[in-house]
N, CA, C and O of each residue as an XYZ file, in Angstrom:
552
protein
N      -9.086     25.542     58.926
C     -10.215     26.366     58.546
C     -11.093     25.610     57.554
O     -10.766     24.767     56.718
N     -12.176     26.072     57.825
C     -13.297     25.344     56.861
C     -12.936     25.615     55.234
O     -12.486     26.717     54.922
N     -13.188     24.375     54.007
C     -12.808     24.809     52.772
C     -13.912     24.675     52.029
O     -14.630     23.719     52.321
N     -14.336     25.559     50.908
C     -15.134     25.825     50.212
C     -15.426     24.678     49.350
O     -14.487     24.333     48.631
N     -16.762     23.855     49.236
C     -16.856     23.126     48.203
C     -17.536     24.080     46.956
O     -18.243     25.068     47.161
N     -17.158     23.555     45.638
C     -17.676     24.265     44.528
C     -19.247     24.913     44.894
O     -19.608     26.089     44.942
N     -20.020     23.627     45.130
C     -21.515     24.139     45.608
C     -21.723     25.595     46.682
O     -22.749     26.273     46.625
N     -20.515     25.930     47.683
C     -20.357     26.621     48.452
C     -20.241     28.315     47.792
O     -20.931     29.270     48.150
N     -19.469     28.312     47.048
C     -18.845     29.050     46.255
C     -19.744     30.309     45.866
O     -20.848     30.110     45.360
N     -19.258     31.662     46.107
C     -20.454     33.121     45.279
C     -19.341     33.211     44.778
O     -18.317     32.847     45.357
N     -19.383     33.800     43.422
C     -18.316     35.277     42.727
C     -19.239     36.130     42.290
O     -20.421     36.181     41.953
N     -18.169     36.859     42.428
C     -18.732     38.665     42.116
C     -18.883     38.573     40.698
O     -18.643     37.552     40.055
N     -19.228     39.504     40.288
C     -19.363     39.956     38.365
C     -18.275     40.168     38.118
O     -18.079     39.953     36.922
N     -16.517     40.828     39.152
C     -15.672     40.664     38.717
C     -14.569     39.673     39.318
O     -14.273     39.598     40.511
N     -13.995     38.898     38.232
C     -13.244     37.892     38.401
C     -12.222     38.128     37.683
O     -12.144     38.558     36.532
N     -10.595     37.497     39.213
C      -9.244     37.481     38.973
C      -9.418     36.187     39.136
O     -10.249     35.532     39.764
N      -8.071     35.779     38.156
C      -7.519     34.221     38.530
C      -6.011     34.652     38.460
O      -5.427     35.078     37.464
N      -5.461     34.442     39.808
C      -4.197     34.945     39.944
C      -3.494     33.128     40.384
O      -4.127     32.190     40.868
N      -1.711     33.193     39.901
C      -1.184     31.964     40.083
C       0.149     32.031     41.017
O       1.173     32.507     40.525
N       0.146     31.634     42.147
C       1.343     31.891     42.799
C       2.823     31.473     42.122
O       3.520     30.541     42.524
N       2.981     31.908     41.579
C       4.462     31.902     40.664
C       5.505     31.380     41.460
O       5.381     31.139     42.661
N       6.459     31.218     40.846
C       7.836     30.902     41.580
C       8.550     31.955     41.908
O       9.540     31.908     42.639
N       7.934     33.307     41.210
C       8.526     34.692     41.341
C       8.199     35.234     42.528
O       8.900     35.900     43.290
N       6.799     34.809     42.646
C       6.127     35.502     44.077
C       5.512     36.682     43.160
O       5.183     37.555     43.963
N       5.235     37.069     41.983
C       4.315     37.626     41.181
C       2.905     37.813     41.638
O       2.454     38.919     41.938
N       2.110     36.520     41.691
C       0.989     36.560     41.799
C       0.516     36.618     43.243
O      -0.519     37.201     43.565
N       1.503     35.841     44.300
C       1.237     35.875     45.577
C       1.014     37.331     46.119
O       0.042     37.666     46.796
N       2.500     38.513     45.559
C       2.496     39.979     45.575
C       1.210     40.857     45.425
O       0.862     41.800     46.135
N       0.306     40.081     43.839
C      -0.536     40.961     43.702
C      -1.792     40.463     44.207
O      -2.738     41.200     43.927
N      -2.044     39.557     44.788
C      -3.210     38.725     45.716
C      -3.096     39.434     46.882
O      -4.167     39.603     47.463
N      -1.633     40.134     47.660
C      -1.680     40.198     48.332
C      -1.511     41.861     48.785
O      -1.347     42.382     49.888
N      -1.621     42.391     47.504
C      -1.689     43.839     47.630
C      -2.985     44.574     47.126
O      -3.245     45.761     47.323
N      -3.861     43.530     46.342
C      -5.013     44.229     46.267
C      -6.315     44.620     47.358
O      -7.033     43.785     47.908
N      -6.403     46.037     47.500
C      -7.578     46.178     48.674
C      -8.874     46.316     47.872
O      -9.040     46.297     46.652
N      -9.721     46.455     48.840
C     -11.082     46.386     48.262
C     -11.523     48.389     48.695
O     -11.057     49.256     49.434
N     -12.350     48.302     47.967
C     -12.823     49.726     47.731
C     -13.624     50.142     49.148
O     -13.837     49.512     50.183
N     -13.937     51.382     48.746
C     -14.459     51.498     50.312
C     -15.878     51.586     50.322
O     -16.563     52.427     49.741
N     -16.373     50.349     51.255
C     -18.017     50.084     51.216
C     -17.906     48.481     51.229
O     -18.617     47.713     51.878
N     -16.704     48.108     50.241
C     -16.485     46.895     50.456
C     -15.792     46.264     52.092
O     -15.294     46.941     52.991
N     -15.993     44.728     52.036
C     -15.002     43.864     52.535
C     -14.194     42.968     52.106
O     -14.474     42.373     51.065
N     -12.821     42.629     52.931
C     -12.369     40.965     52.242
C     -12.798     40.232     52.937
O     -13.289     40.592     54.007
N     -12.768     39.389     52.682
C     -12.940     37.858     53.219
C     -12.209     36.608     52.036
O     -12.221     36.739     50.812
N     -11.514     35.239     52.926
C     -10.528     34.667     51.623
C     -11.412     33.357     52.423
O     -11.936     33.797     53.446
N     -11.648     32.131     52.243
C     -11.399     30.829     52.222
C     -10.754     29.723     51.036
O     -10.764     29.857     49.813
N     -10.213     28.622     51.838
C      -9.746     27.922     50.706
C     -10.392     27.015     50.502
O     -11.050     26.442     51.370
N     -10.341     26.699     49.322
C     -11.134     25.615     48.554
C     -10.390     24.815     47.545
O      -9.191     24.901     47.282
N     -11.358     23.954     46.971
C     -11.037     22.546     46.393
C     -11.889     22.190     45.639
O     -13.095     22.184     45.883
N     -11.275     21.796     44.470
C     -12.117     21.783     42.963
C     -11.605     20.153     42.751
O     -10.429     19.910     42.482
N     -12.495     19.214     42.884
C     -12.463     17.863     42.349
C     -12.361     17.679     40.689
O     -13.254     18.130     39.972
N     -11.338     17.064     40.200
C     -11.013     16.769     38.784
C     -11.692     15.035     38.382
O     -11.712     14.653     37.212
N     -11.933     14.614     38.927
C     -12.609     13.155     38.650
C     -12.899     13.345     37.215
O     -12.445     12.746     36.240
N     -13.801     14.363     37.299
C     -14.748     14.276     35.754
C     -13.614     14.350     34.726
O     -14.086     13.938     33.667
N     -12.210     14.722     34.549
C     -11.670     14.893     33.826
C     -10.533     13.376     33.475
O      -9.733     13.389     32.539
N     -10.670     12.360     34.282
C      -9.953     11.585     34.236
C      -8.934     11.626     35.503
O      -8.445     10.501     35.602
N      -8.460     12.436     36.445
C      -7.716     12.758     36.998
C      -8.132     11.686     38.398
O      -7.684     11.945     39.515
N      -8.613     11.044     38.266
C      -8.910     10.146     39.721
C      -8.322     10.692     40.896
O      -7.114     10.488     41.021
N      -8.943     11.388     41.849
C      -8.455     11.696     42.883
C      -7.466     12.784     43.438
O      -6.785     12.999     44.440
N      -7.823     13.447     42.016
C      -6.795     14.772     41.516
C      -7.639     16.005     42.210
O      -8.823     16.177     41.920
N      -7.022     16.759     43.045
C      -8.006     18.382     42.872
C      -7.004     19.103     42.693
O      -5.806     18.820     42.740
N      -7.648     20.275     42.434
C      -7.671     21.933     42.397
C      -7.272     22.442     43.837
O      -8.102     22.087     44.674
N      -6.530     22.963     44.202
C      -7.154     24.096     45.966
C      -6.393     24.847     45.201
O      -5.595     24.714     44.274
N      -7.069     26.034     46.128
C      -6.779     27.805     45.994
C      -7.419     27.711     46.941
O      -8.009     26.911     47.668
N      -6.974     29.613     46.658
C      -7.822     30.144     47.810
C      -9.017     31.434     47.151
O      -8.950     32.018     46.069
N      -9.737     31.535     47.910
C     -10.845     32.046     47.046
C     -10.908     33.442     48.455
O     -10.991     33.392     49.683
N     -10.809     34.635     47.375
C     -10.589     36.120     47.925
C     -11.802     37.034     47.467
O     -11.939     37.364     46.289
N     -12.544     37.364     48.321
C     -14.024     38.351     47.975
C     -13.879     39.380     48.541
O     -13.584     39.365     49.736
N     -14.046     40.611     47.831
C     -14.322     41.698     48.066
C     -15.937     41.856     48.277
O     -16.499     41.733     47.189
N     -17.030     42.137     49.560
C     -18.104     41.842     48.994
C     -19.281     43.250     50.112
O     -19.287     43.550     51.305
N     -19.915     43.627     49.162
C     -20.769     44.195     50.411
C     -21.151     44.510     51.283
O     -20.970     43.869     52.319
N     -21.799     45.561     51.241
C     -22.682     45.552     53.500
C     -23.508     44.180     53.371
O     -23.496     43.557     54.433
N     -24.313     43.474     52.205
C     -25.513     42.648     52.406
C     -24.782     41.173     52.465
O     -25.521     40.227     52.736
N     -23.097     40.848     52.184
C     -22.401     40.498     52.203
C     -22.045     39.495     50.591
O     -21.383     38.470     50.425
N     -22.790     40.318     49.667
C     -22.699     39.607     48.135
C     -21.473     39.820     47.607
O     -21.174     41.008     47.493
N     -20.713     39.066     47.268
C     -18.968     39.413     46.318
C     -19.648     40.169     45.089
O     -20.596     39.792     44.400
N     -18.772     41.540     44.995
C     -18.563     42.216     43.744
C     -17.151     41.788     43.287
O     -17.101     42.066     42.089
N     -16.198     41.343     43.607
C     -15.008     41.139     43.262
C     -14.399     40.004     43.884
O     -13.954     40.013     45.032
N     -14.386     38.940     43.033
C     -13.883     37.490     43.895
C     -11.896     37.577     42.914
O     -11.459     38.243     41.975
N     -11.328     36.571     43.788
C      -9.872     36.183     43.372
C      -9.846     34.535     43.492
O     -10.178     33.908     44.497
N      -9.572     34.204     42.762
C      -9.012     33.126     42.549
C      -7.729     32.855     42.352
O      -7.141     32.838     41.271
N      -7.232     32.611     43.576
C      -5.197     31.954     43.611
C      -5.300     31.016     44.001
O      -5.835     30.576     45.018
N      -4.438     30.323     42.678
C      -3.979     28.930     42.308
C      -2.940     29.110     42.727
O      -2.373     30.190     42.888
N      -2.351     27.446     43.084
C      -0.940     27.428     42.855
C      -0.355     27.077     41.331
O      -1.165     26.975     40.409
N       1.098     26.891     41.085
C       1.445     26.889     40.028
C       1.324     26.051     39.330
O       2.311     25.843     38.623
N       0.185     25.183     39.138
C       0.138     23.975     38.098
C       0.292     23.828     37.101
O       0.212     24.796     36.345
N       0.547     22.734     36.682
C       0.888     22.241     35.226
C      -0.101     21.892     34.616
O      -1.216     21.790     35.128
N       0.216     21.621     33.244
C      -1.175     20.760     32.303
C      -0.824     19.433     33.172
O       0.067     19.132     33.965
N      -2.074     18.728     32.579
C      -3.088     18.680     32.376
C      -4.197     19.715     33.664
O      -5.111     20.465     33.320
N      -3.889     19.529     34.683
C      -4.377     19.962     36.110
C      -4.792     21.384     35.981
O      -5.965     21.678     36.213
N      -3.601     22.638     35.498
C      -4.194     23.767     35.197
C      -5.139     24.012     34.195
O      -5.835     25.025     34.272
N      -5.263     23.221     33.257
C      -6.655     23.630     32.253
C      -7.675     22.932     32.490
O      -8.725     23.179     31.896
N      -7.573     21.793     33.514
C      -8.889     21.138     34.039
C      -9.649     22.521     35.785
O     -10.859     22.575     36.008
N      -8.666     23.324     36.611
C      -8.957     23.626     37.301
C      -9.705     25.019     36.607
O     -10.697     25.514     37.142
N      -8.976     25.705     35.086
C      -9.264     27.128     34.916
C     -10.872     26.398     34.215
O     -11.874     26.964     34.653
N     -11.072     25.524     33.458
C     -12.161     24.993     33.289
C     -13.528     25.017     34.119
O     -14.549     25.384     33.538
N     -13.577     24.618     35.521
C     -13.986     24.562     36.538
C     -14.445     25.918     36.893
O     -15.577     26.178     37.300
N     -13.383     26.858     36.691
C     -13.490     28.186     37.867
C     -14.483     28.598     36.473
O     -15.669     28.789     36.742
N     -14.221     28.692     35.547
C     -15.049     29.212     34.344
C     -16.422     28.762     34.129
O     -17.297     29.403     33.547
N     -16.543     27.478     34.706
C     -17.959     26.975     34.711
C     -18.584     27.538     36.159
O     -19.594     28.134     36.535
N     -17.410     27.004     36.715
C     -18.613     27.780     38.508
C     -18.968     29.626     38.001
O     -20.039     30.060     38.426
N     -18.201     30.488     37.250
C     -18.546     31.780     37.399
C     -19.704     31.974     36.087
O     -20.377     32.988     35.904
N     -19.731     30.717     35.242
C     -20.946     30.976     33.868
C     -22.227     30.837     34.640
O     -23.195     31.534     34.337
N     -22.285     29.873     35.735
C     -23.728     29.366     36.581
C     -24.219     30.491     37.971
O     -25.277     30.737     38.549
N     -22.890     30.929     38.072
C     -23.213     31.691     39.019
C     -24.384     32.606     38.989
O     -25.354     32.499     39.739
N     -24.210     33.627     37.957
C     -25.315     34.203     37.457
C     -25.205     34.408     35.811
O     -24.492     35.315     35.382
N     -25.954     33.510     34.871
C     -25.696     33.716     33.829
C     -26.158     34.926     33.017
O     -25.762     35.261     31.901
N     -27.137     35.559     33.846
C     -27.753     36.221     32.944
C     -26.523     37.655     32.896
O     -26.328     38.372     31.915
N     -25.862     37.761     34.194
C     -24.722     39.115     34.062
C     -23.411     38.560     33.429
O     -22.795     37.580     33.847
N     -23.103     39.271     32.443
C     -21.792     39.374     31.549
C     -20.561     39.637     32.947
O     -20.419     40.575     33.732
N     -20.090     38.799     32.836
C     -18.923     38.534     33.989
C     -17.354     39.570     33.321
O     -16.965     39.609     32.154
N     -16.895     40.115     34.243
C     -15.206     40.537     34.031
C     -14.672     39.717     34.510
O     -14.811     39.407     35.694
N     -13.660     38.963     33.409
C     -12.680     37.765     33.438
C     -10.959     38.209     33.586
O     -10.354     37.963     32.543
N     -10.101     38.802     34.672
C      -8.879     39.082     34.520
C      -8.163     37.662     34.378
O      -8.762     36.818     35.045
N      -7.389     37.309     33.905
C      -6.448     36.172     34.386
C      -4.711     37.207     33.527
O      -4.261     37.461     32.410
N      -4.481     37.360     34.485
C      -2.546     38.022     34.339
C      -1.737     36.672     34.237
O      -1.622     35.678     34.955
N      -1.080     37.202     32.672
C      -0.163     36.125     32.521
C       1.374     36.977     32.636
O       1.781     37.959     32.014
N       1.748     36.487     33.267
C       3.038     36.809     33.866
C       4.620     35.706     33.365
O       4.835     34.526     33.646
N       5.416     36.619     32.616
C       6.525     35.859     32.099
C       7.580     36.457     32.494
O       7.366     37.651     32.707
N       9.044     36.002     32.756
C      10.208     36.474     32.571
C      10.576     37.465     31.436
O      10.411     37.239     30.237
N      11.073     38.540     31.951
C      11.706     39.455     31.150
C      12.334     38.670     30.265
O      12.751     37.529     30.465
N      12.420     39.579     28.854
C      12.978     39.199     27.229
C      14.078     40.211     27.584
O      14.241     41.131     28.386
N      14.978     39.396     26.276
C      16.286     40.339     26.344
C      16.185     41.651     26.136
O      16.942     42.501     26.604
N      14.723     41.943     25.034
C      14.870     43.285     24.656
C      14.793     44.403     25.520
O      15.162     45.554     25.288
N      14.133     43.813     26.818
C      13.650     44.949     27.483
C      15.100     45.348     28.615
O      15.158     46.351     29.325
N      16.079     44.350     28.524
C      17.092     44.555     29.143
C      17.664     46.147     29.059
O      17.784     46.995     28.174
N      17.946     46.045     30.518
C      18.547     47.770     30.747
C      17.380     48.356     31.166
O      17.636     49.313     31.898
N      16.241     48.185     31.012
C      15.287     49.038     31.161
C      14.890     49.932     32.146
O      15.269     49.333     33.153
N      14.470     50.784     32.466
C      14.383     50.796     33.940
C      12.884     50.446     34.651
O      11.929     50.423     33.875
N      12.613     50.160     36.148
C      11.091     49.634     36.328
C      10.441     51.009     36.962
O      11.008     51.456     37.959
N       9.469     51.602     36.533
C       9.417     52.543     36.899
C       7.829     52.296     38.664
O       7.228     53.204     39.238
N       7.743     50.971     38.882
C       6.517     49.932     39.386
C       7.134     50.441     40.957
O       8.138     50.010     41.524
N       6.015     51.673     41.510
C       6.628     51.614     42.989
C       6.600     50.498     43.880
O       5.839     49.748     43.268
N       6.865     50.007     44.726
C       6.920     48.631     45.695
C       5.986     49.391     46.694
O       5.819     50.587     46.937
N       5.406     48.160     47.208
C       4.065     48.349     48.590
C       2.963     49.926     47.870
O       2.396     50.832     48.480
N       3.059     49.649     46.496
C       1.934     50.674     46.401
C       0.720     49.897     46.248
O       0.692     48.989     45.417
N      -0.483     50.219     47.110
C      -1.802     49.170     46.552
C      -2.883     49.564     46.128
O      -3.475     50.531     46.609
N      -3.291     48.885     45.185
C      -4.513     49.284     43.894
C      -5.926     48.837     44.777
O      -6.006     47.943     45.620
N      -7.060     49.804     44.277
C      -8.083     49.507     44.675
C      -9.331     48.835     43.259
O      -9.675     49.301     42.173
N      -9.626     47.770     43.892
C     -10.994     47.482     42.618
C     -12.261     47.506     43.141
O     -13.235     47.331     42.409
């Protein structure tokens, strides 16, 4: 399938940056969010060149998830990464932050990024009260 170069790229005014975990966390919630009704999805993947950062020959891919209009404009884009490391993850969240400041600067953007950790001891015993296959609308 065809992949998005940066130049290619719309986001909506609201922006996820979700990270496919080793948990399957982020893949789960990439893959349970629907779009509202009036909206559409549509996903392509893309590729964010790191050159400028020193990374010679280094990119970024995700996949890039729009919720977007009848006129077909994203109100709600996703951004899933895979699980990178530094240096690579703060050169790619860099990137996605500059493509969504140019996009349209003059609208104040919604920035989600979910950080997702392993349970602490304290919460041990707990119970999860999080139904499974329930899906959220934005």
């Amino acid at each position: 399938s065809h992949r998005l170069s940066v130049a290619a790229m719309r986001v909506g005014s609201r922006v996820v940056v979700l990270v496919r975990d080793s948990a399957g966390y982020g893949a789960a919630l990439a893959d349970a969010l629907r779009p509202s009704p009036g909206l559409t999805r549509g996903s392509s993947p893309f590729d964010l060149p790191l050159d400028k950062y020193g990374l010679n020959g280094e990119k970024a891919s995700g996949e890039l998830v729009s919720f977007s209009d009848s006129s077909g404009s994203p109100q709600v884009s996703f951004f899933v990464l895979p699980d990178y490391r530094p240096p690579v993850a703060a050169c790619a969240m860099n990137e996605i932050l500059a493509l969504i400041s140019s996009e349209a600067p003059s609208i104040q953007p919604i920035l989600i990024v979910p950080f997702i950790t392993r349970p602490s001891g304290c919460f041990h015993g707990m119970v999860n009260a999080t139904k499974t296959g329930q899906l959220t609308t934005l």
